[in-house]
C-alpha distance (Angstrom), angle and dihedral (degrees) to the residues before:
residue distance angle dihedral
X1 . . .
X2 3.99 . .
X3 3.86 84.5 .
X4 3.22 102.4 52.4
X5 3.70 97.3 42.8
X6 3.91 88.6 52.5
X7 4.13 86.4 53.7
X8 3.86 93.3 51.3
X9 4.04 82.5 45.1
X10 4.41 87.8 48.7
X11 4.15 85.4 38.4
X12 3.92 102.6 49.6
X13 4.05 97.1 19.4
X14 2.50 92.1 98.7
X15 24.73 141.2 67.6
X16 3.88 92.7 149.8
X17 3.89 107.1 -50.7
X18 4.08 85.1 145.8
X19 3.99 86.1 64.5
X20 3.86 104.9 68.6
X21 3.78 99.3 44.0
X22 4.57 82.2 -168.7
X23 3.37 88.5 72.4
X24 3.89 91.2 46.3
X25 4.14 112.9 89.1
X26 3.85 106.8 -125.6
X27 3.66 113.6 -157.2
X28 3.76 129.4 -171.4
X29 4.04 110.9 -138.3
X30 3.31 103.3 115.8
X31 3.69 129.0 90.3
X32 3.42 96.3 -119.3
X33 4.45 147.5 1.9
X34 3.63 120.4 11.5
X35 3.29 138.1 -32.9
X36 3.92 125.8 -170.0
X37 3.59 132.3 166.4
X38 3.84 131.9 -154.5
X39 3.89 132.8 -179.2
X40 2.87 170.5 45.8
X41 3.88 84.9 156.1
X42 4.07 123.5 157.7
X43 3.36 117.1 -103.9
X44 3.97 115.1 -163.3
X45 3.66 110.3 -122.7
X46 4.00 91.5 7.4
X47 3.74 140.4 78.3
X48 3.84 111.0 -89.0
X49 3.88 112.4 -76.2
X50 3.59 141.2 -134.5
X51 3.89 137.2 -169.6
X52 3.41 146.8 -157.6
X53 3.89 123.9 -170.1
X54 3.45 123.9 -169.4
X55 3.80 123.4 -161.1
X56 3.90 125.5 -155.1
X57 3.45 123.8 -111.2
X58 3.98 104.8 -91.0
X59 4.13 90.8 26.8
X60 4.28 90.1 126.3
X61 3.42 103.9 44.9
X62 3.94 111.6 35.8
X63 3.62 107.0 54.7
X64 3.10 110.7 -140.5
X65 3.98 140.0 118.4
X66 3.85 124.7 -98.3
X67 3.62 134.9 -169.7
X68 3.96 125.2 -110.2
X69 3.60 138.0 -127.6
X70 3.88 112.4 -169.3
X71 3.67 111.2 -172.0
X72 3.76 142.5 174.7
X73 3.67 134.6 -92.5
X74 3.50 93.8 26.8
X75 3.47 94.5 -169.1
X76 4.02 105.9 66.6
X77 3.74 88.7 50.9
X78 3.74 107.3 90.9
X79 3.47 123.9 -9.0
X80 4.11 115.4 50.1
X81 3.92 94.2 -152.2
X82 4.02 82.4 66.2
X83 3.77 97.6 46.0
X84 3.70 130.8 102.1
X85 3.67 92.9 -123.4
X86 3.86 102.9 19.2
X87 4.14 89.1 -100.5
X88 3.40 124.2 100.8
X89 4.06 140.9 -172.6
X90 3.85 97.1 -108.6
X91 4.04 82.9 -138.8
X92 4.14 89.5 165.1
X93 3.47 90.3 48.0
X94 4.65 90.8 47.5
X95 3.80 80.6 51.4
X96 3.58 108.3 47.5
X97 4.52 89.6 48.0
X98 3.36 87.3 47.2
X99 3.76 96.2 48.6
X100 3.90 88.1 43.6
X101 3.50 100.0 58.9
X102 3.49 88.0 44.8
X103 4.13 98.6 -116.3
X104 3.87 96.8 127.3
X105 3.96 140.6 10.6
X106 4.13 111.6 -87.0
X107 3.64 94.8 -107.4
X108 4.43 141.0 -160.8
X109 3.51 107.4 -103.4
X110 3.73 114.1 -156.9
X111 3.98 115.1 -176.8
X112 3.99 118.0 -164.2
X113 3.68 108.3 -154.9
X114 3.73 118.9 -148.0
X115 3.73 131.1 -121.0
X116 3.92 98.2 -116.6
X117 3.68 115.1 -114.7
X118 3.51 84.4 15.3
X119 3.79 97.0 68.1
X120 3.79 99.3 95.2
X121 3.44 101.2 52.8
X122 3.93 92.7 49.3
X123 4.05 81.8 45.8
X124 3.91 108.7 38.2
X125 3.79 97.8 87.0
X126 4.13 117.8 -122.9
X127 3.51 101.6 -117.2
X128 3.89 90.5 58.0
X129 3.97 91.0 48.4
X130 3.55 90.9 45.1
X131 4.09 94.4 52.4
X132 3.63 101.8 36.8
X133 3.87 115.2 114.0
X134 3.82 142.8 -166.4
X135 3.23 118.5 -20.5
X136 4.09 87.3 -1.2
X137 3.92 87.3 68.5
X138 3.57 92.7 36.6
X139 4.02 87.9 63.1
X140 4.11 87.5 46.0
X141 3.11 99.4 59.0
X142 3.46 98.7 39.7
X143 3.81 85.1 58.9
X144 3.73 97.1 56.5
X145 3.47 93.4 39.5
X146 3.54 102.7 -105.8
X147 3.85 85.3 -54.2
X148 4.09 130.3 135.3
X149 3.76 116.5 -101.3
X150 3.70 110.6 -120.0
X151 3.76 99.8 -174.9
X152 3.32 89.4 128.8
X153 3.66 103.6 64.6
X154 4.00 81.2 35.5
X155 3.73 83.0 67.4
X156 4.02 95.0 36.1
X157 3.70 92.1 54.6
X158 4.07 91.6 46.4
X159 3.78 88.9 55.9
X160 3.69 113.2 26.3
X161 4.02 104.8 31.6
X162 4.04 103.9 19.8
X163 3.59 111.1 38.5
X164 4.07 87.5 49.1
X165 3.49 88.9 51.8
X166 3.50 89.7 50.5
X167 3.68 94.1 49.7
X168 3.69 99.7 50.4
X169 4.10 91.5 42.0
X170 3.90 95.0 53.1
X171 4.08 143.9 29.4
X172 3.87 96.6 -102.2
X173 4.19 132.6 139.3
X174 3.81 108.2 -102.3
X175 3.65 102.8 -160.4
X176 4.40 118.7 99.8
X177 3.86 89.6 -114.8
X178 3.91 84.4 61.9
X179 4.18 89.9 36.3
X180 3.88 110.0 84.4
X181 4.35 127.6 175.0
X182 3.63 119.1 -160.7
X183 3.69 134.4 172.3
X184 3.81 138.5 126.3
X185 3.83 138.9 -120.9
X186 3.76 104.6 2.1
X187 3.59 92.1 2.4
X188 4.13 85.5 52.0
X189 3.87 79.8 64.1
X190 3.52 88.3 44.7
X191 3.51 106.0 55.0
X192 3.45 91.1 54.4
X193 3.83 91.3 49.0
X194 3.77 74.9 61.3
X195 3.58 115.7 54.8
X196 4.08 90.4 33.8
X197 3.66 90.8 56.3
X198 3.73 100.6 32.1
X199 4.24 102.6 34.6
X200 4.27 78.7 147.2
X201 3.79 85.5 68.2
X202 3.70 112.2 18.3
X203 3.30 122.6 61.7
X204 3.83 104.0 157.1
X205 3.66 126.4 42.6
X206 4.18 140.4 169.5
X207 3.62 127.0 -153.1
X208 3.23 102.0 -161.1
X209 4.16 119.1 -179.0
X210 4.00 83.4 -19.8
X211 3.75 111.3 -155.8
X212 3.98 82.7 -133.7
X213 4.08 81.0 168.8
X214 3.81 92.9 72.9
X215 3.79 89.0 -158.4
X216 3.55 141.8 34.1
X217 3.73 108.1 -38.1
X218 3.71 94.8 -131.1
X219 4.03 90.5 57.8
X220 3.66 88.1 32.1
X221 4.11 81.2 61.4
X222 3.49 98.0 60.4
X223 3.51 97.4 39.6
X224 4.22 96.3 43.5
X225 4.01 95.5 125.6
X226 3.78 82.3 50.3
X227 3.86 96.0 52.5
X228 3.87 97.0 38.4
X229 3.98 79.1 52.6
X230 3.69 93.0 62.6
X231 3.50 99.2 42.3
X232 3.96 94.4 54.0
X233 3.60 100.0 39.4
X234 4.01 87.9 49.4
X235 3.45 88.9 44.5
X236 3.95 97.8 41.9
X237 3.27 88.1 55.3
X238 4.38 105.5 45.1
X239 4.03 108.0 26.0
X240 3.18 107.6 79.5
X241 3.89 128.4 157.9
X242 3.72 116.0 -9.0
X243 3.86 82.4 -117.5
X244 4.04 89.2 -170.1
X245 3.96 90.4 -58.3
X246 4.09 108.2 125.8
X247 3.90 123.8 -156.8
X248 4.15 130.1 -160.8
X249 3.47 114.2 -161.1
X250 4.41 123.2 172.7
X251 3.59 138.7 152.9
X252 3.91 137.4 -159.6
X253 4.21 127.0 -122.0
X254 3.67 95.9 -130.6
X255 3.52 143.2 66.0
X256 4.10 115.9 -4.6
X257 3.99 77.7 -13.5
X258 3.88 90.4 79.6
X259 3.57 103.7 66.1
X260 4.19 86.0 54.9
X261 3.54 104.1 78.8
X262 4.22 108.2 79.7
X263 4.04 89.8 43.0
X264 3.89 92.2 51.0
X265 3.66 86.3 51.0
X266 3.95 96.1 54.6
X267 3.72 84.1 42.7
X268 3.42 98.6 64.1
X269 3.86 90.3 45.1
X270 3.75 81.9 66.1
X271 4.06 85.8 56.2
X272 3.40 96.8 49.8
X273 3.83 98.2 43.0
X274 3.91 88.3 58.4
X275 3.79 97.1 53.3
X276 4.15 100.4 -97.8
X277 3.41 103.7 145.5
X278 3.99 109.0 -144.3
X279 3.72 120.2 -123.9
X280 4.32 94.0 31.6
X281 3.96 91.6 41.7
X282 3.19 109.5 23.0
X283 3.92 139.9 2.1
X284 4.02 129.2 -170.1
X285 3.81 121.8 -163.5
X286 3.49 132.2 -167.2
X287 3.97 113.3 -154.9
X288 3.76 114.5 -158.3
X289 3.84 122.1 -128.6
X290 4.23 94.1 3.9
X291 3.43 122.8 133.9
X292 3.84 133.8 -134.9
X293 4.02 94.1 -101.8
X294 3.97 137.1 86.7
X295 3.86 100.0 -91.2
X296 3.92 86.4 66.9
X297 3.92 91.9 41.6
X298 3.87 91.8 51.0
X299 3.49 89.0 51.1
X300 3.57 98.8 62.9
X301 3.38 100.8 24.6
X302 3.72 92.0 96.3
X303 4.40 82.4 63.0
X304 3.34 91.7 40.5
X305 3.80 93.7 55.3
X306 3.66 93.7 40.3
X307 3.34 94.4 65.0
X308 3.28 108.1 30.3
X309 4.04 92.7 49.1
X310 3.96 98.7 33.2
X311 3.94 118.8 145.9
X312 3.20 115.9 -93.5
């Protein structure tokens, strides 16, 4: 029981506000750039939302455009107080190395925070909710509380409300080549959601620690030929040609990390049986002895990035 109450706790855990930046609050603790925050804001069809939008060192005064990364759980990616678990993925400071030594563009980071026990039904993507079974679905809806998944409009509001927002309220490149999603356990999952669905808008995306599972991992056990199921017939069906868009996806060996292994592996059959070549379109990596929590992720996220991001 302990185990399974600590993966619900790793699972869940976790208008035009963007236009006038005055009524934004801009806070300071990050290394360097700008920082603002935004939010709550209501959302139809979704939990209220918040923001926070970083801007690159240099963003005010050189005038010119700059790609964006949005990512998940906003909140645990620059400023500990803010976190879950007072750690945090240092994204500004990935960026700005990266950007110095001249290895990727300096880019817009925009974080979109989650609504607390509400974060894996805005995350657990609609397909899987929709094809789960037995005691599958039972442990679904016992993780979002017996409420409906809404990834969808999660993903709808990303790509057809936010990201023009975004792109009328600051200097950035519009294009998916210059559009990346990140995020990590159920926002892994979701980030691919993302650039499957939406290859008009994303054309980057990491998988980071991917809850490939969907569910908790000891019903997910039991029911593994039903997840791997869902994932390939989803993704069977929507991938397609690589079509320039690039995806990152790792995992850990420890912790919630553990159970990752076997799905990546049937996930990147699904890769390979649709024509993405790995290494140019997409790249998996297994990191020995990390755990499933932000100290590991801001460790590599600097690789991750890299590669993900690189000049072309």
């Amino acid at each position: 029981m302990r185990s399974a109450i600590l993966s619900i706790a790793l699972l869940v855990g976790g208008c035009s506000p963007l236009a006038d930046e005055a009524q934004a609050n801009e806070v300071t603790q990050v290394a360097e750039g700008t920082i603002f925050e935004t939010g709550p804001f209501a959302v139809e069809g979704l939990p209220d939302q918040k923001l926070t939008i970083w801007l690159p060192p240099g963003y005010a005064t050189s005038g010119r455009r700059y790609p964006v990364l949005y990512m998940h759980d906003g909140h645990n990616l620059f400023d500990p107080a803010q976190s879950n678990f007072n750690k945090v993925w240092a994204a500004d400071k990935a960026i700005i190395g990266l950007a110095e030594r001249g290895t990727i563009e300096p880019h817009i980071i925009v974080g979109m925070w989650p609504h607390g026990e509400d974060r894996y039904r805005q995350y657990l993507p609609q397909f899987a909710a929709e094809n789960a079974a037995g005691s599958l679905r039972d442990s679904v809806i016992e993780i979002a509380l017996g409420r409906n998944i809404v990834s969808a409009r999660y993903l709808e509001w990303i790509a057809d409300e936010l990201k023009p927002q975004i792109d009328a309220d600051y200097r950035n490149l519009t294009r998916p080549p210059n559009t990346a999603i990140v995020g990590s356990s159920m926002g892994g999952i979701m980030s691919c959601y993302a650039i499957v669905e939406r290859p008009d808008i994303f054309g980057r995306a990491a998988c980071i620690s991917s809850h490939w599972p969907i569910a908790l991992p000891e019903s997910a056990e039991a029911n593994k030929a039903q997840v791997d199921a869902i994932w390939r017939d989803w993704l069977s069906e929507k991938l397609g040609d690589p079509d320039g868009r690039r995806i990152w996806m790792d995992h850990g060996t420890e912790t919630l990390d553990a159970y990752y292994p076997p799905y990546q592996t049937e996930i990147e059959k699904s890769f390979m049986a649709a024509g993405w070549n790995k290494g140019t379109d997409w790249r998996s990596e297994q990191y020995d002895g990390a755990e499933h929590e932000e100290n590991a992720w801001a460790e590599r996220l600097p690789e991750v990035l890299g590669w993900l991001l690189a000049k072309e």
